[in-house]
C-alpha positions in Angstrom: -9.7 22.6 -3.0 -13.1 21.9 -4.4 -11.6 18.5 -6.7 -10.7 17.3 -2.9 -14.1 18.4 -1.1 -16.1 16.7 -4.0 -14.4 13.6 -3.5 -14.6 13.8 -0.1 -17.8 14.1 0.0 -18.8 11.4 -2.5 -16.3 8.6 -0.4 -18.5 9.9 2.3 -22.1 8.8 0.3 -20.1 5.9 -0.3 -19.4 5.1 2.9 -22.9 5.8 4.5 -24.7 3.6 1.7 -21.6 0.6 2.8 -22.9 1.4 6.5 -26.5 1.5 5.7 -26.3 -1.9 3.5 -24.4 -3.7 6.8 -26.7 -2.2 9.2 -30.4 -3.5 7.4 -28.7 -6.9 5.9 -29.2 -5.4 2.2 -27.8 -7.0 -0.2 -28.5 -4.5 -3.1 -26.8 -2.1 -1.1 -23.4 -3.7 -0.4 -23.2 -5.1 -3.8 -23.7 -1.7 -5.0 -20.9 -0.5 -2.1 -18.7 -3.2 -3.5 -18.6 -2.2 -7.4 -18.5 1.6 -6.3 -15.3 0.5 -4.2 -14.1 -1.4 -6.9 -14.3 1.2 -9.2 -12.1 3.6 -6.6 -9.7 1.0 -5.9 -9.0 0.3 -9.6 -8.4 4.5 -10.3 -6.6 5.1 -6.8 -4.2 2.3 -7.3 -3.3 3.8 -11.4 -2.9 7.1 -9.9 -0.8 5.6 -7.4 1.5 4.0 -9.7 1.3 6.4 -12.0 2.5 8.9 -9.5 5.7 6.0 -8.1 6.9 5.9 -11.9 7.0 9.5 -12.6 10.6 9.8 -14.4 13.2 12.2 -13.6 13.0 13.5 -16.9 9.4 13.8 -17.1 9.6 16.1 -13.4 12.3 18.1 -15.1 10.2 18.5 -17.9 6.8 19.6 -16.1 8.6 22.1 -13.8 10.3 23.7 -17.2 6.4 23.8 -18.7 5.3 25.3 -15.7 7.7 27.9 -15.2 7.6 28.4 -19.0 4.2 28.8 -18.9 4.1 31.2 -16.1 6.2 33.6 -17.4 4.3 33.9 -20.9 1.1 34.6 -18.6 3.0 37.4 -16.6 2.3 35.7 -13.7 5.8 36.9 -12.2 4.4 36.9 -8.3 4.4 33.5 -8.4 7.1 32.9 -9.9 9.1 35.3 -7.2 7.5 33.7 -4.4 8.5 30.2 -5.7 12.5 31.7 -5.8 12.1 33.2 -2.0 10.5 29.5 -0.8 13.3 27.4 -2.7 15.8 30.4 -2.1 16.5 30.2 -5.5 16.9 32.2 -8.3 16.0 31.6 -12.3 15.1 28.1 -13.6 18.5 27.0 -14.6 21.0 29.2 -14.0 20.6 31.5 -17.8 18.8 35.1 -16.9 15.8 34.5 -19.6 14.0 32.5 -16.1 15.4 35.0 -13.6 12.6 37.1 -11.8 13.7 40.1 -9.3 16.3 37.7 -8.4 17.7 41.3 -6.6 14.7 41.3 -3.8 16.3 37.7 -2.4 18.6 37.0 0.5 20.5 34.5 -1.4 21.3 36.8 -4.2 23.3 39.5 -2.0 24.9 36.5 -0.1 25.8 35.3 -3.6 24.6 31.7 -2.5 21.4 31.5 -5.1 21.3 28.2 -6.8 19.2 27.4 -10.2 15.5 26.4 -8.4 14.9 23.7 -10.9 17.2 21.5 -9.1 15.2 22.2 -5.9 11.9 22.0 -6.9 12.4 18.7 -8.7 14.2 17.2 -6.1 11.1 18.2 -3.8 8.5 17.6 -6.7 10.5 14.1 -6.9 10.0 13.0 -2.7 6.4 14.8 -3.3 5.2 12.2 -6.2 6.8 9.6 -3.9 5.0 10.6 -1.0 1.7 10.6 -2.7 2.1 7.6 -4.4 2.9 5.6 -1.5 0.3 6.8 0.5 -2.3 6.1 -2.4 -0.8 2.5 -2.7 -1.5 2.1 1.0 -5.1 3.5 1.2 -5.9 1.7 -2.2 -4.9 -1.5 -0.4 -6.6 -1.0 2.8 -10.0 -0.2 0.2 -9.3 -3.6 -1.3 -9.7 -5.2 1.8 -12.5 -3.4 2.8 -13.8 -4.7 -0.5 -12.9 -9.1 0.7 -14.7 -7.5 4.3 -17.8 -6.7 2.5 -18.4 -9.8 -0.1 -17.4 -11.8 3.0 -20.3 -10.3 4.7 -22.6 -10.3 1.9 -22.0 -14.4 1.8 -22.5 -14.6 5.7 -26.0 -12.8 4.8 -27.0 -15.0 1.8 -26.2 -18.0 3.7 -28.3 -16.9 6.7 -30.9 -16.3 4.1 -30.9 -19.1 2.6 
């Protein structure tokens, strides 16, 4: 939560220094909104991509680390409240990665599936998700970006 408010709040200084430079015809100040939106563009659209050409394979093998990695930290809780979300019990299917699979509703129905099937198939429209909404906001900053040098010429040639 604090990664997101920090960015937040710097895209906010962004924007205000963007606003100020438009509002007092300053051209240090858009060019310096400009390379700043640049720069954001250029990471927001790698994450983005990144994110759209996340492999199967490489999802499997993240939610395996994780779970792995959760159970040699004790942190079982989570682990248990991942199985009643996905109503799911173990990783896949062998009892090493089963948690109080006893305490959930699917087990005395007999219906409990393996959750890494679930949570990759969610992790797998999740990565999507965010990826295409990063594409799309990356875009709409790259125009923002042909806005502003558009201005910053209408300036100049008023200027000059």
């Amino acid at each position: 939560i604090g990664g997101v408010t920090a960015c937040g709040l710097f895209l906010l200084a962004i924007s205000i220094v963007g606003l100020f430079g438009a509002m007092k015809h300053h051209q240090v100040w858009l060019f310096v909104y400009m390379v700043v939106l640049f720069l954001i563009f250029i990471i927001q659209f790698s994450v983005s991509c990144a994110a759209l050409g996340v492999s199967k394979e490489t999802e499997i093998k993240l939610v395996e680390e994780g779970w792995k990695q959760l159970q040699q930290n004790g942190e079982n809780q989570i682990i248990l409240t991942a199985e009643k979300t996905f109503n799911c019990c173990g990783l896949n299917g062998d009892n090493s990665t089963k948690v109080e699979c006893e305490k959930l509703d699917c087990y005395k129905d007999d219906t409990c599936s393996p959750c890494l099937n679930v949570i990759q198939g969610k992790l797998g429209s999740a990565f999507a998700t965010v990826g295409g909404l990063g594409l799309f906001f990356s875009l709409t900053e790259l125009y923002g970006l042909l806005v502003t040098h558009r201005f910053r010429m209408q300036i100049r040639d008023l200027i000059e």
